[in-house]
N, CA, C and O atoms as a printed pandas DataFrame, in Angstrom:
     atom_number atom_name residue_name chain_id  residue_number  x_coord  y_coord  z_coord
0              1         N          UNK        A               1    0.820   -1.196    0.000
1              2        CA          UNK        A               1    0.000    0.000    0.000
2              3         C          UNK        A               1    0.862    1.258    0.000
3              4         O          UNK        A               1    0.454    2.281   -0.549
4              5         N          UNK        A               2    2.246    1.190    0.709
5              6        CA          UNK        A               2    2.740    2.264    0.847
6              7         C          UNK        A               2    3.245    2.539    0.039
7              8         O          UNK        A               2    3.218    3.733   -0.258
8              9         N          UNK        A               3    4.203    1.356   -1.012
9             10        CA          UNK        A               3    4.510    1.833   -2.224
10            11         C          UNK        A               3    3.726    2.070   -3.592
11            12         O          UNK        A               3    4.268    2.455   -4.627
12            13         N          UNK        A               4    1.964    1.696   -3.400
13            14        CA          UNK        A               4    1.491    2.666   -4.615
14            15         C          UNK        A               4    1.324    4.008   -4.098
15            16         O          UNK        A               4    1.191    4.940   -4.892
16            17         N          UNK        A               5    1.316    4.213   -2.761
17            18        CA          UNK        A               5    0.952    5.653   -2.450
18            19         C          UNK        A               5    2.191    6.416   -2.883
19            20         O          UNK        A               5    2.033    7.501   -3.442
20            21         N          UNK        A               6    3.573    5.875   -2.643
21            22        CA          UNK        A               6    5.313    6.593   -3.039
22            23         C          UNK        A               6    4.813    6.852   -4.732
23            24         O          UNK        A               6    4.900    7.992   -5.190
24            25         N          UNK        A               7    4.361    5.859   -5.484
25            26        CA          UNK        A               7    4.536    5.477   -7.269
26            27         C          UNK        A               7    3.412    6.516   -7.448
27            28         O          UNK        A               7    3.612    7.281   -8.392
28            29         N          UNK        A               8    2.381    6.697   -6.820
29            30        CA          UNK        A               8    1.181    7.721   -7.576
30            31         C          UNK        A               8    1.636    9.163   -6.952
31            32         O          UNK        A               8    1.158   10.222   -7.359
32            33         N          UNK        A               9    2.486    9.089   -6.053
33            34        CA          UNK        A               9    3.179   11.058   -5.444
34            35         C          UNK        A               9    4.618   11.411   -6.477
35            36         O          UNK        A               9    5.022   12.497   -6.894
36            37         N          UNK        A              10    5.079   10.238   -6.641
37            38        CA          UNK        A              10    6.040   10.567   -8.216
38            39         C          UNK        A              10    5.449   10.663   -9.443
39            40         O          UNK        A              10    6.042   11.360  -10.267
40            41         N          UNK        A              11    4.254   10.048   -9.828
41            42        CA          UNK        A              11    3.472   10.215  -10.958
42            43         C          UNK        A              11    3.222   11.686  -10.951
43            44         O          UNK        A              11    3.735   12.363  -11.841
44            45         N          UNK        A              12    2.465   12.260  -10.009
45            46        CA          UNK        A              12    1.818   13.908   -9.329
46            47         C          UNK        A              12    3.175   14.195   -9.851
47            48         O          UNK        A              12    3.396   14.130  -11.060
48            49         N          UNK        A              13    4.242   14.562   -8.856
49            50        CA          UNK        A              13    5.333   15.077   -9.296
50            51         C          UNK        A              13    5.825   14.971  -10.560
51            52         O          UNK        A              13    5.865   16.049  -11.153
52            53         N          UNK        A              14    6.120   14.252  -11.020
53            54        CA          UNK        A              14    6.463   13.777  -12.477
54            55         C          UNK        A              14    5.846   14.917  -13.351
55            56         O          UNK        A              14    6.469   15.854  -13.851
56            57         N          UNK        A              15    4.274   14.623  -13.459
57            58        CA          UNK        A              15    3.476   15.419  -14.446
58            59         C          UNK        A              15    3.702   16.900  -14.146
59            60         O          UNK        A              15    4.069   17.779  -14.926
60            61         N          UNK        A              16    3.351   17.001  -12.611
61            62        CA          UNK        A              16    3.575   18.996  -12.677
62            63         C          UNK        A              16    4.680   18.780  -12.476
63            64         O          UNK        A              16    4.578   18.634  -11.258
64            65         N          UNK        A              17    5.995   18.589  -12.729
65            66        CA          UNK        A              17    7.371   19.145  -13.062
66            67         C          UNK        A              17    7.062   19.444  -14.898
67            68         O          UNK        A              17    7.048   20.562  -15.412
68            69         N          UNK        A              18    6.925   18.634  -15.348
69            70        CA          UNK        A              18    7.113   18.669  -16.308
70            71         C          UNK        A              18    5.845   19.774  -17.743
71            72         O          UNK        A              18    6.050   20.211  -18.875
72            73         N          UNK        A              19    4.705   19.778  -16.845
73            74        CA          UNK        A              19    3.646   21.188  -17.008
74            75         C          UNK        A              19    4.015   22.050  -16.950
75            76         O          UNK        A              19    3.817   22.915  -17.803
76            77         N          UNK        A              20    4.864   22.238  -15.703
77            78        CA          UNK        A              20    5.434   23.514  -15.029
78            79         C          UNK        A              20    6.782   24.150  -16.169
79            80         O          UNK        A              20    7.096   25.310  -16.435
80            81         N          UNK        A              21    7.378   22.773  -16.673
81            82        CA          UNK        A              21    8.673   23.472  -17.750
82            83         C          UNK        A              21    7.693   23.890  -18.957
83            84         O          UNK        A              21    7.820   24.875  -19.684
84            85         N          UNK        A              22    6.759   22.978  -18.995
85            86        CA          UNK        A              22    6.440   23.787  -20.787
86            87         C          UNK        A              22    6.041   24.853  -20.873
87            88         O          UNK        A              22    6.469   25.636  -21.721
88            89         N          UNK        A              23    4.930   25.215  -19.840
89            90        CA          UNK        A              23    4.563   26.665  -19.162
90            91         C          UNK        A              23    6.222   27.761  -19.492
91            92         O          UNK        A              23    6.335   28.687  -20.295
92            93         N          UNK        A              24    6.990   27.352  -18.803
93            94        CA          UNK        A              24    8.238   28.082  -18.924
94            95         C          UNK        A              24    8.690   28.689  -20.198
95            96         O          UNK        A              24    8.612   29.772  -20.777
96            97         N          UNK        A              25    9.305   27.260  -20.414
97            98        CA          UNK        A              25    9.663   27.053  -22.191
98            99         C          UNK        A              25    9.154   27.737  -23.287
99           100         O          UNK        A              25    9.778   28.177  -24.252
100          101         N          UNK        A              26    7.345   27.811  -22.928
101          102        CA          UNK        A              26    7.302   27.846  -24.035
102          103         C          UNK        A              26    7.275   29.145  -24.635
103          104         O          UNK        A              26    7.548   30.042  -23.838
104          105         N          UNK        A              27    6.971   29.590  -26.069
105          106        CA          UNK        A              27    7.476   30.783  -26.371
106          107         C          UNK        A              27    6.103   31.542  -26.760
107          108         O          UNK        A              27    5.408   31.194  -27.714
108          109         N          UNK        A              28    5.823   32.539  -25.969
109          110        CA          UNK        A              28    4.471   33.299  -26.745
110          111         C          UNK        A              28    4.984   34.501  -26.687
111          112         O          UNK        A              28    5.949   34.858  -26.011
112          113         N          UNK        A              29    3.934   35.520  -27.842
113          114        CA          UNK        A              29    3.963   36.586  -27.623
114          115         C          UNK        A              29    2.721   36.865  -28.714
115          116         O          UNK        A              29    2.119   35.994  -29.343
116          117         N          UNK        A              30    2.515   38.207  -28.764
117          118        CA          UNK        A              30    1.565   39.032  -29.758
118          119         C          UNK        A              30    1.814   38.467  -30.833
119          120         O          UNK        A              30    0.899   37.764  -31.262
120          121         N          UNK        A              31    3.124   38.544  -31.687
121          122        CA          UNK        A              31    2.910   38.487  -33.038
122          123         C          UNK        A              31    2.730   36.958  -33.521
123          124         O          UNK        A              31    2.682   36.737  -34.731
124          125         N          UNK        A              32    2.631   35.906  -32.601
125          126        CA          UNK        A              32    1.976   34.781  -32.925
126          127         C          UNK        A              32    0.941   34.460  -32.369
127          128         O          UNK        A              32    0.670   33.377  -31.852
128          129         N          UNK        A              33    0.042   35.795  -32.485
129          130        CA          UNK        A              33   -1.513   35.554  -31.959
130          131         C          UNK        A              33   -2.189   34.886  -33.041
131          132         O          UNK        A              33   -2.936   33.937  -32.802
132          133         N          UNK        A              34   -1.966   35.348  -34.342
133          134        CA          UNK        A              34   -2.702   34.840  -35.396
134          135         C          UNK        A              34   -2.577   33.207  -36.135
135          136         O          UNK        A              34   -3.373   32.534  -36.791
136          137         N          UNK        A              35   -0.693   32.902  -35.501
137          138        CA          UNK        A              35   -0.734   31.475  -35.437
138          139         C          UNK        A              35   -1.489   30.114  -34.461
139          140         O          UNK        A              35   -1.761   28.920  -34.589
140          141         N          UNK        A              36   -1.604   31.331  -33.345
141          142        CA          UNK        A              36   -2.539   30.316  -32.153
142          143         C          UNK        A              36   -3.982   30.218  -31.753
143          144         O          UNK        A              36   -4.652   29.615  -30.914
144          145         N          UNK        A              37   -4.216   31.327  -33.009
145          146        CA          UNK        A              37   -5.907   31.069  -32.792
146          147         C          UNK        A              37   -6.429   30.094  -33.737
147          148         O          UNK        A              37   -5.842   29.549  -34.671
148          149         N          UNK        A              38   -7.783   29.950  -33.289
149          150        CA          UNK        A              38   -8.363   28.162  -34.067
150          151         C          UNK        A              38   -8.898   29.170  -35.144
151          152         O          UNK        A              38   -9.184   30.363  -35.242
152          153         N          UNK        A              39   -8.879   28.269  -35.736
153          154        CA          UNK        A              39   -8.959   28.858  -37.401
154          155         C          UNK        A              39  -10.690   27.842  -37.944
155          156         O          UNK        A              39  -10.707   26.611  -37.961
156          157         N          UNK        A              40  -11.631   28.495  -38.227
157          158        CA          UNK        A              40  -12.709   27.331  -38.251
158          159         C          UNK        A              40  -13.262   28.540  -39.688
159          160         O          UNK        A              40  -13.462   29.754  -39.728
160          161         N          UNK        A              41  -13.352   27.292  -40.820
161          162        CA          UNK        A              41  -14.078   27.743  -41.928
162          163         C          UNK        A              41  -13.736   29.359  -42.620
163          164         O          UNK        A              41  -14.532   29.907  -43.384
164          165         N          UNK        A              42  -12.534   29.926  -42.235
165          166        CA          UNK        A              42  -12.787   30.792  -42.891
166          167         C          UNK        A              42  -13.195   32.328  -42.262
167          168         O          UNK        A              42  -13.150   33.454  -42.758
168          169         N          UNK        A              43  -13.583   31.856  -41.033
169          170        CA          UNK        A              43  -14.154   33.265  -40.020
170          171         C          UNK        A              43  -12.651   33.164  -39.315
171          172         O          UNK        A              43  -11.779   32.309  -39.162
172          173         N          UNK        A              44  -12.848   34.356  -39.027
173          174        CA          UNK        A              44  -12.039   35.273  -37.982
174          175         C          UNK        A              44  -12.984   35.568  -36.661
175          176         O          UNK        A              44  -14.024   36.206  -36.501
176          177         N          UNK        A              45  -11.810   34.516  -35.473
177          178        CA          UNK        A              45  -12.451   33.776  -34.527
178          179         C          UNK        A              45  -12.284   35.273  -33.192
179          180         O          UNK        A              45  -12.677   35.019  -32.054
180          181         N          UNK        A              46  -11.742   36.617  -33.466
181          182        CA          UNK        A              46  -11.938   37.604  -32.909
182          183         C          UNK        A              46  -12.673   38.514  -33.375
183          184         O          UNK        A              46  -12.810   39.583  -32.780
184          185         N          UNK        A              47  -13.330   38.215  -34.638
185          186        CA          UNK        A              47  -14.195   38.970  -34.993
186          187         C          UNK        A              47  -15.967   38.790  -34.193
187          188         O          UNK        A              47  -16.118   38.127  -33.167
188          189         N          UNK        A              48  -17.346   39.633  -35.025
189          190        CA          UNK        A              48  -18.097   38.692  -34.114
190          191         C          UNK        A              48  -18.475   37.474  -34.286
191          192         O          UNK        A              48  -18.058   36.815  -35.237
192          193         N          UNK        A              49  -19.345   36.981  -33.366
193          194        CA          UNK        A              49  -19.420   35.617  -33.107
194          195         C          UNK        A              49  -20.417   35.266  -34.584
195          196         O          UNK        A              49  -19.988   34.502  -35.448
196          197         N          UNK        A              50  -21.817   35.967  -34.701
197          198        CA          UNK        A              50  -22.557   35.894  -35.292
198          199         C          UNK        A              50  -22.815   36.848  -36.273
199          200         O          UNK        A              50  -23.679   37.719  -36.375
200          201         N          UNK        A              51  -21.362   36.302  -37.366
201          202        CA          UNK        A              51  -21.715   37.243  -39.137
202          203         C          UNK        A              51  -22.940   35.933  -39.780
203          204         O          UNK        A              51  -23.252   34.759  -39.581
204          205         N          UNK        A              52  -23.247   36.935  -40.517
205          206        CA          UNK        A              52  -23.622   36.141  -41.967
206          207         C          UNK        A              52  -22.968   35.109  -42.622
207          208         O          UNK        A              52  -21.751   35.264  -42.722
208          209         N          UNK        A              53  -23.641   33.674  -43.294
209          210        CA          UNK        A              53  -22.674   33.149  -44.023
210          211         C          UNK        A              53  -23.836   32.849  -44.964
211          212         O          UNK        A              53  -25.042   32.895  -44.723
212          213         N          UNK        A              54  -23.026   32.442  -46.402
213          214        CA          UNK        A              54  -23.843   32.386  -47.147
214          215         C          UNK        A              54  -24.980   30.773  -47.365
215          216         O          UNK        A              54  -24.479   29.661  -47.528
216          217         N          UNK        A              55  -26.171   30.963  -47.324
217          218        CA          UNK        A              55  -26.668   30.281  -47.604
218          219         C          UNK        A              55  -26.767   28.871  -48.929
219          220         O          UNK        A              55  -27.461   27.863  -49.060
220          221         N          UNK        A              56  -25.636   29.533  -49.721
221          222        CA          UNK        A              56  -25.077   28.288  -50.377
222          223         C          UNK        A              56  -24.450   26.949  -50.057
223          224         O          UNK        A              56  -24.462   25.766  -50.397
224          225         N          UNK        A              57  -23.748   28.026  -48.991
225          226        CA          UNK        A              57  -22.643   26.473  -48.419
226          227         C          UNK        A              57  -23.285   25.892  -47.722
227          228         O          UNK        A              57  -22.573   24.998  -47.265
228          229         N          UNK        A              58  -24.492   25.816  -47.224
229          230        CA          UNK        A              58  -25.642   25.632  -46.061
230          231         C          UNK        A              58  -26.341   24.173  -47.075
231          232         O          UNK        A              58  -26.417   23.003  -46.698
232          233         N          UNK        A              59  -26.782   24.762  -48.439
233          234        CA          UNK        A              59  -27.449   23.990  -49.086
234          235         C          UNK        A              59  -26.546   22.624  -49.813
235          236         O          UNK        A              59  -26.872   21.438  -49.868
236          237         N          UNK        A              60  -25.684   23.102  -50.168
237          238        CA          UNK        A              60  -24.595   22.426  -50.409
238          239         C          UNK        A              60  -24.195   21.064  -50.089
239          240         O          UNK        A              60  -24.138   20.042  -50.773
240          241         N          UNK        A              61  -23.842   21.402  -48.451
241          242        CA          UNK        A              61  -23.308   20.296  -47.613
242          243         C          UNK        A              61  -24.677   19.694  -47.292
243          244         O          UNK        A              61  -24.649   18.468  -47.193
244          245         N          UNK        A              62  -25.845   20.260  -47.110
245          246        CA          UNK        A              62  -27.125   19.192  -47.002
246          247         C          UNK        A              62  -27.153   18.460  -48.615
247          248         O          UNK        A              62  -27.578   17.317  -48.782
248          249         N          UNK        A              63  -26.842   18.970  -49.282
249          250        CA          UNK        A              63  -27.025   17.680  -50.988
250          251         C          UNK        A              63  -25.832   16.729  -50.942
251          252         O          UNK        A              63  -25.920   15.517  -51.137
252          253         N          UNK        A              64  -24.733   17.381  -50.670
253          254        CA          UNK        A              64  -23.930   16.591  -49.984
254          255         C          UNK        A              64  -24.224   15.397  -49.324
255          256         O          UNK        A              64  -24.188   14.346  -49.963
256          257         N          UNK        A              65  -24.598   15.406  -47.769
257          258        CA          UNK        A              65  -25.227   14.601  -46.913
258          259         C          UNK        A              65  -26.553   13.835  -47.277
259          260         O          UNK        A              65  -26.764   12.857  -46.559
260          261         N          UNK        A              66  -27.478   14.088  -48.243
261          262        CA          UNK        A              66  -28.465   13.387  -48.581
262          263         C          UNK        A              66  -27.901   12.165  -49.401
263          264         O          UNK        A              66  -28.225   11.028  -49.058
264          265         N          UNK        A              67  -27.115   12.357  -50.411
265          266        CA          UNK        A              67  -26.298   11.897  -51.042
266          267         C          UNK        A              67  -25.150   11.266  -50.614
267          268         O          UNK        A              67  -24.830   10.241  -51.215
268          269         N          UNK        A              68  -24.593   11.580  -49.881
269          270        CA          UNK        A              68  -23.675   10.210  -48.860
270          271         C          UNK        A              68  -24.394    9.527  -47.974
271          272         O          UNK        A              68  -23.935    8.393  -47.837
272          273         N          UNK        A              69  -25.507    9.780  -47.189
273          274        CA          UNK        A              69  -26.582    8.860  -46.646
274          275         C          UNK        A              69  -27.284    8.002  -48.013
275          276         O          UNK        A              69  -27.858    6.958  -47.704
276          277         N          UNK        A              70  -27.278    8.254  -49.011
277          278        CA          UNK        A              70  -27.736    7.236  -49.873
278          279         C          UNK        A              70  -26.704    6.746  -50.525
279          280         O          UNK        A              70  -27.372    6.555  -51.541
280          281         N          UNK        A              71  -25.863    6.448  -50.770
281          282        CA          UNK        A              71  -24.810    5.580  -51.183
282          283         C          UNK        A              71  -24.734    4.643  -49.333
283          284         O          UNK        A              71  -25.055    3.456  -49.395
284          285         N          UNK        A              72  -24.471    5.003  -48.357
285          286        CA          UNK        A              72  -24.693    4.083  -47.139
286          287         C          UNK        A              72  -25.921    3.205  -47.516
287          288         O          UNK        A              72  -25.975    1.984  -47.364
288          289         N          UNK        A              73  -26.965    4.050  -48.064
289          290        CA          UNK        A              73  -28.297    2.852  -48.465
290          291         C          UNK        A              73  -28.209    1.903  -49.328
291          292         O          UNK        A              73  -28.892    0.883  -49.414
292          293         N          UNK        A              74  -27.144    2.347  -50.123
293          294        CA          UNK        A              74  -27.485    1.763  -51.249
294          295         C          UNK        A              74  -26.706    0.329  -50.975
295          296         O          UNK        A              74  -27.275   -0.760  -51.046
296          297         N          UNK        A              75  -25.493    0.486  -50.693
297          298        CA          UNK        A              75  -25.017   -0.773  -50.291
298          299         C          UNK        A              75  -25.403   -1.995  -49.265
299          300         O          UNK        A              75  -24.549   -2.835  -48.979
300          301         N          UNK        A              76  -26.592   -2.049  -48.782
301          302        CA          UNK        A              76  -27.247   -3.691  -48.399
302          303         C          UNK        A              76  -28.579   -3.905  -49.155
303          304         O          UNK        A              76  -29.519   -4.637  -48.845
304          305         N          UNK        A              77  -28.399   -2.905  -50.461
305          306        CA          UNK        A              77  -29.541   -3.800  -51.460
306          307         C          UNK        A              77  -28.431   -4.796  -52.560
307          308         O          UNK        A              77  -28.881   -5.536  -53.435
308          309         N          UNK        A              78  -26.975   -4.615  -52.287
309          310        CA          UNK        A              78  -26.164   -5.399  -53.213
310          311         C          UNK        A              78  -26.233   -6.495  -52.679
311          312         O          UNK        A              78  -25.727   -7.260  -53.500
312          313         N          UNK        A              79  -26.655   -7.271  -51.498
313          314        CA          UNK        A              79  -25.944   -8.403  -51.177
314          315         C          UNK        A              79  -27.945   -9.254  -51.200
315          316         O          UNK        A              79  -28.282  -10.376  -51.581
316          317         N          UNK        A              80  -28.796   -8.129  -50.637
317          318        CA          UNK        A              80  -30.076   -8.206  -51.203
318          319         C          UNK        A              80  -30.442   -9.136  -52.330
319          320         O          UNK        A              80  -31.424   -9.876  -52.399
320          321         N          UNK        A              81  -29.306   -8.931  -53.346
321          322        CA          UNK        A              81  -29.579   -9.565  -54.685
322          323         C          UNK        A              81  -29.857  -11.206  -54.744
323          324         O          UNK        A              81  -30.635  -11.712  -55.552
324          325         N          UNK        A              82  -29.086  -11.960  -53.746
325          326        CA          UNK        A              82  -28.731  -13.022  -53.743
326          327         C          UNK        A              82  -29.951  -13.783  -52.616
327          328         O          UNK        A              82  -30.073  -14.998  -52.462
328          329         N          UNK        A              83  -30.670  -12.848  -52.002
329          330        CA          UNK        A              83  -31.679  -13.845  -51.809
330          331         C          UNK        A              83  -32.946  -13.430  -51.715
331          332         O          UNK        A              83  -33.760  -14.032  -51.015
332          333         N          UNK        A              84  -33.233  -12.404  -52.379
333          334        CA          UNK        A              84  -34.541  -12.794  -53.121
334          335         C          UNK        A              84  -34.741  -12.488  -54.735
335          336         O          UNK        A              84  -33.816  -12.136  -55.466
336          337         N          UNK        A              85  -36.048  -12.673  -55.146
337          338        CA          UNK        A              85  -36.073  -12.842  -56.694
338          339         C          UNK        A              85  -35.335  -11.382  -57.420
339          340         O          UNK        A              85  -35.088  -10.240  -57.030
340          341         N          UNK        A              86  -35.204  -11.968  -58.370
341          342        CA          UNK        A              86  -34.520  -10.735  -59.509
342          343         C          UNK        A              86  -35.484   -9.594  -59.633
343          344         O          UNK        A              86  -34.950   -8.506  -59.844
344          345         N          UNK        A              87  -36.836   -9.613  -59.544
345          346        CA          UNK        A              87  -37.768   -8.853  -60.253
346          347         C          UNK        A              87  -37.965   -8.092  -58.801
347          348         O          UNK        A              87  -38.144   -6.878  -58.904
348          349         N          UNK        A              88  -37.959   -8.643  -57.434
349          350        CA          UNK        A              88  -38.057   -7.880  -56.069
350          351         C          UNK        A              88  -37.120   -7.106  -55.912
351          352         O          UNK        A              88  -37.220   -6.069  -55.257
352          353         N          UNK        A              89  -35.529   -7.690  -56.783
353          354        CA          UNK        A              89  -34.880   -6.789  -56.182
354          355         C          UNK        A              89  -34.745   -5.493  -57.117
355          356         O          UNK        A              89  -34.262   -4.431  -56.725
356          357         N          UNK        A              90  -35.169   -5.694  -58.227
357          358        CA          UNK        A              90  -35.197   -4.476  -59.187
358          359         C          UNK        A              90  -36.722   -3.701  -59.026
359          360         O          UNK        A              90  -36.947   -2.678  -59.672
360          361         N          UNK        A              91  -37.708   -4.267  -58.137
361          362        CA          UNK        A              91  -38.423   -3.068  -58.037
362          363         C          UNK        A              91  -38.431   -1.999  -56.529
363          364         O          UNK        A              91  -39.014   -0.995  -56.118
364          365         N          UNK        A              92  -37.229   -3.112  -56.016
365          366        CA          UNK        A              92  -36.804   -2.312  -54.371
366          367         C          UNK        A              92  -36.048   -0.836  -55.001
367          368         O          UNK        A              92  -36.324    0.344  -54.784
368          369         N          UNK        A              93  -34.717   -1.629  -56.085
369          370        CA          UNK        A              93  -34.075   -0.512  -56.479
370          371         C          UNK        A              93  -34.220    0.586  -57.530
371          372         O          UNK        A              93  -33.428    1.505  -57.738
372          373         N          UNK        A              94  -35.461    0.310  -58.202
373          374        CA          UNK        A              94  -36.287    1.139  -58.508
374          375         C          UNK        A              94  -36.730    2.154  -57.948
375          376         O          UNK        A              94  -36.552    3.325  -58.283
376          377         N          UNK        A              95  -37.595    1.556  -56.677
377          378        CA          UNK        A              95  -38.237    2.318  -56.006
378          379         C          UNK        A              95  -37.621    3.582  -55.301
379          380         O          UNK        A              95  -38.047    4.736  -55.241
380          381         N          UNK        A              96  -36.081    2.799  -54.603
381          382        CA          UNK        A              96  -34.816    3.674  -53.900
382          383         C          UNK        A              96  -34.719    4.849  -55.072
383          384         O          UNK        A              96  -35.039    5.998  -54.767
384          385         N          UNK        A              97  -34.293    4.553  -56.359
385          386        CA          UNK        A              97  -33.793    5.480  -57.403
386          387         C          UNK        A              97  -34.332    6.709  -57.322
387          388         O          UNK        A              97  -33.834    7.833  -57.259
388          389         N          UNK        A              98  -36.024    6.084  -57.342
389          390        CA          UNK        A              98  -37.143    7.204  -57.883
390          391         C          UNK        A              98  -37.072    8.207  -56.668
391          392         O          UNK        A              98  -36.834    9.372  -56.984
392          393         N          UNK        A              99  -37.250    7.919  -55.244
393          394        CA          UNK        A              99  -37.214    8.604  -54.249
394          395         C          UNK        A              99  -36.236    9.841  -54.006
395          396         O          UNK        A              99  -36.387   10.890  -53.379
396          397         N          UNK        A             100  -35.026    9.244  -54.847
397          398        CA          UNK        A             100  -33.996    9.878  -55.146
398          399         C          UNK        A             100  -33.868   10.744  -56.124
399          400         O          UNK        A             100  -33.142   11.728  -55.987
400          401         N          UNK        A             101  -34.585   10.494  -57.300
401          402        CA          UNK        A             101  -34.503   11.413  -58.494
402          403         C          UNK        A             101  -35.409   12.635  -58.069
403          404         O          UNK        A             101  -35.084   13.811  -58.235
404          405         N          UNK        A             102  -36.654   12.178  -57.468
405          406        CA          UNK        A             102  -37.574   13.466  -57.063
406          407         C          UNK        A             102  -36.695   14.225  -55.703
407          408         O          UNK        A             102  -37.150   15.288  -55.282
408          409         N          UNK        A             103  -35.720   13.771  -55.197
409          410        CA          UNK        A             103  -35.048   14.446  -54.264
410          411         C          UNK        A             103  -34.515   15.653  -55.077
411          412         O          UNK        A             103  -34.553   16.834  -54.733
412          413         N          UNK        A             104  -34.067   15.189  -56.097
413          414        CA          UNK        A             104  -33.079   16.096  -56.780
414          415         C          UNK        A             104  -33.764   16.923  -57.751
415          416         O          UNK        A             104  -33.247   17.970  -58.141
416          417         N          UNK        A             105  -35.051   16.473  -58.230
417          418        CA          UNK        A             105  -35.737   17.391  -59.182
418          419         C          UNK        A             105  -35.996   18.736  -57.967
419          420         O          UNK        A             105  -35.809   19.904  -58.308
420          421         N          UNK        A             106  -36.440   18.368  -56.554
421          422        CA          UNK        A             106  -36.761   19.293  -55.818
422          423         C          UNK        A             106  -35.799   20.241  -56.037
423          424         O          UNK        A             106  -35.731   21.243  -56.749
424          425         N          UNK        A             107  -34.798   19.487  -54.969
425          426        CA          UNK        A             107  -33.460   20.506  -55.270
426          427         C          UNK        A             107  -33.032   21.399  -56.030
427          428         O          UNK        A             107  -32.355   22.383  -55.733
428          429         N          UNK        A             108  -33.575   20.939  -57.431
429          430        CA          UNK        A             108  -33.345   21.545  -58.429
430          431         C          UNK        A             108  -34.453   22.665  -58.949
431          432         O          UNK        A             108  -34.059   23.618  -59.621
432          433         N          UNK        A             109  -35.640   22.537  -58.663
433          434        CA          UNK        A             109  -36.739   23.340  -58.792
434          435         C          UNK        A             109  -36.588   23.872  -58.129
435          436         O          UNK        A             109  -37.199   24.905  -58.401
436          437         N          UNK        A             110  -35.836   24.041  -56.703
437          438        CA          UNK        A             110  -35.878   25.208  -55.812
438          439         C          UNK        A             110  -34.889   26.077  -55.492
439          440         O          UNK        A             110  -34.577   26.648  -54.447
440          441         N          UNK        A             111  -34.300   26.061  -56.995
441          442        CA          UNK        A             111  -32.766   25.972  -57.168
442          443         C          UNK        A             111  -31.962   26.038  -56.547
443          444         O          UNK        A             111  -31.148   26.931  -56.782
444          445         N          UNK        A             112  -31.770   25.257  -55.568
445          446        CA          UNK        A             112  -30.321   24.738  -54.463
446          447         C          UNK        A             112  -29.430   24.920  -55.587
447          448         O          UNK        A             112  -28.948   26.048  -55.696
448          449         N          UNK        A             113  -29.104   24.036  -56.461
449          450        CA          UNK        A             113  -28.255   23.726  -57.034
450          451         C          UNK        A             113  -27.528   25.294  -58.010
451          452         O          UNK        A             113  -26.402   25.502  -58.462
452          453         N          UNK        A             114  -28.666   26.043  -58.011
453          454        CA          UNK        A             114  -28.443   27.002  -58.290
454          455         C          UNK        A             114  -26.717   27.761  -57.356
455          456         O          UNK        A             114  -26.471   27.455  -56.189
456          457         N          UNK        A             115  -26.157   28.325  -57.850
457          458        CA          UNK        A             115  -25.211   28.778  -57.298
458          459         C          UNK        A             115  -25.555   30.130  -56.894
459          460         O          UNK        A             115  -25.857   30.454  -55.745
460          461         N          UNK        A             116  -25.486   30.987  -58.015
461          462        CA          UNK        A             116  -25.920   32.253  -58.778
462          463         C          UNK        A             116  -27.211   33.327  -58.581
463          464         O          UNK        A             116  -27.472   34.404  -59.115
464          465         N          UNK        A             117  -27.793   32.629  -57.703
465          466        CA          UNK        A             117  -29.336   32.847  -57.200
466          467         C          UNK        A             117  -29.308   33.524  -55.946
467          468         O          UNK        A             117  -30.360   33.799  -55.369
């Protein structure tokens, strides 16, 4: 008992000695403010919190995401094939397609896809 209590007060020690040097060590100042701030999308993380962004990139990454959630779908109607009939499985993937094409006619009638708009 006494020697995990010695092994976990050198662990303690161990870690804040060694916190305590990088603290020291390490090198800051002003003119690497702009290297140490988080950098997210493009905003300027001292500016305000809540600018505008454009509603493109919004629509975008949702056609995006509809569209990588259906390729995830699409792959357990391949193995589908092998046990049931040919004609079930071409009116399953039919059916998937169509759901999909009117996804995109939307999209497209409401012009997401539009850039320019």
């Amino acid at each position: 008992m006494i020697l995990m209590m010695l092994i976990l007060i050198l662990i303690f020690l161990i870690s804040n000695i060694f916190m305590f040097l990088a603290i020291i060590l390490s090198k800051k100042s002003f003119l690497d403010r702009e290297k140490c701030s988080p950098f997210e999308c493009g905003f300027d993380p001292s500016s305000q919190a809540r600018i505008p962004f454009s509603l493109h990139f919004f629509l975008i990454t949702m056609i995006f995401l509809i569209f990588d959630v259906e390729i995830a779908l699409i792959f357990p109607i391949i193995p589908l094939f092998k046990v049931v009939n040919f004609f079930i499985w071409i009116k399953i993937s039919f059916f998937f397609i169509i759901i999909l094409l009117i996804g995109l006619y939307h999209e497209w009638n409401q012009n997401m896809l539009n850039w320019t708009n």
